[in-house]
N, C-alpha and C positions, 0 to 999 in steps of 0.2 A: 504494500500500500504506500502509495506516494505521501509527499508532504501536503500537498493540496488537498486530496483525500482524506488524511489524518485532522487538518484544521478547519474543517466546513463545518459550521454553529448548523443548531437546528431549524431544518426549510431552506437551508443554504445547498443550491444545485449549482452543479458545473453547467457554464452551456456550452463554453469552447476552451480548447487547447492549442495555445499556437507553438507551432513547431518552429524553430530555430532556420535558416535558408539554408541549403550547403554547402554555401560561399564563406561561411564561416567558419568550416572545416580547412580550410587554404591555410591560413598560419600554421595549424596543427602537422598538415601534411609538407609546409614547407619548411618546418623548424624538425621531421624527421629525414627530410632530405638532406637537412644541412648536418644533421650528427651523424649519417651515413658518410657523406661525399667529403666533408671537411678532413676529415684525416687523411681521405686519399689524396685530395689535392696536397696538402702537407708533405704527404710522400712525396708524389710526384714533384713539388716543389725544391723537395732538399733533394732528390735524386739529380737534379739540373743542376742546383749548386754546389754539387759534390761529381760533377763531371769533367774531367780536363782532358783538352783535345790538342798536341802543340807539334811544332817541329822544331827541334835544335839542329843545329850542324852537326850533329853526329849521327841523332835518331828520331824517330818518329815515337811519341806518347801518346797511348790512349790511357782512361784511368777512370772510374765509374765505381758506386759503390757508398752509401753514407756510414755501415759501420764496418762490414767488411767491405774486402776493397780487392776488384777485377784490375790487371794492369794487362795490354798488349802494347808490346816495343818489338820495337825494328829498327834497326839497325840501316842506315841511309846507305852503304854500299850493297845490302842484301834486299834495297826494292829491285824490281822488276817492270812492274806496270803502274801507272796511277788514274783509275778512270773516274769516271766521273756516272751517277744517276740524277736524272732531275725529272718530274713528272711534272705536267702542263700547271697545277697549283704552284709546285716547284718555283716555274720561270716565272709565275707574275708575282710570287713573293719571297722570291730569290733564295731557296734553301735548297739544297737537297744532297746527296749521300756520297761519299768520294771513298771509292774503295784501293787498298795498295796491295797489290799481292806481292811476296816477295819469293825467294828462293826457294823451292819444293814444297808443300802444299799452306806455307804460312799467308794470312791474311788481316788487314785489320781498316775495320770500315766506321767510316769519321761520318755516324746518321746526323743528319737533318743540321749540315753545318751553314752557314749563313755566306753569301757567295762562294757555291763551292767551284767556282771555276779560279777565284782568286787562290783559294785552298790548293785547288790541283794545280796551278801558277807557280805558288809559290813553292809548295813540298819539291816542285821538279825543278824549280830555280836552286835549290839546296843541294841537288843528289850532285857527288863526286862526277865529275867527266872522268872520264875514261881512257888511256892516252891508246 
């Protein structure tokens, strides 16, 4: 038995119940969207700024990872090839994936880097000439 049920004096009738819209249901459902997705975006946030992509004069670093930690190096006499992927989003906002393969099956690919033609420019403006 409800509260309104329980508090009706005597002769006292309900005639109506108004029900709440289900527009008002939107906070509820979007403050469980935010305790779901906030942590992931968190993740995904500190994964970005726990990512380092460089080239030295000697070798190429990749480095990924917020508590443990992934490293691929290479070693700038042991590239090979340095291509490049860009897909049509790619070109109109200028990111896309630059792969180096080096000496027998090793590989290490620099995703979603920001003009990756400068990126392939430059990694090949560093590699040892050859005499």
């Amino acid at each position: 038995m409800s509260y309104l049920q329980k508090s009706l004096s005597t002769g006292e009738e309900v005639v109506a119940v108004f029900d709440r819209h289900w527009v008002t249901l939107l906070p509820v459902f979007g403050w469980a969207i935010l305790v779901v997705t906030l942590p992931v975006a968190i993740y995904q946030y500190l994964q970005l700024r726990c990512l380092e992509q460089a080239v030295t004069n000697k070798r190429l670093v990749h480095k990924e990872g917020i508590i443990s930690r992934r490293t691929a190096e290479m070693k700038l006499t042991a590239i090979e090839t340095v291509d490049m992927d860009q897909s049509v989003m790619g070109r109109l906002l200028d990111y896309g994936h630059v792969r180096i393969t080096g000496r027998g099956t090793s590989t290490v690919i620099l995703r979603c880097v920001k003009d990756p033609i400068a990126v392939k420019r430059t990694i090949e403006g560093v590699l040892p000439t050859l005499p």
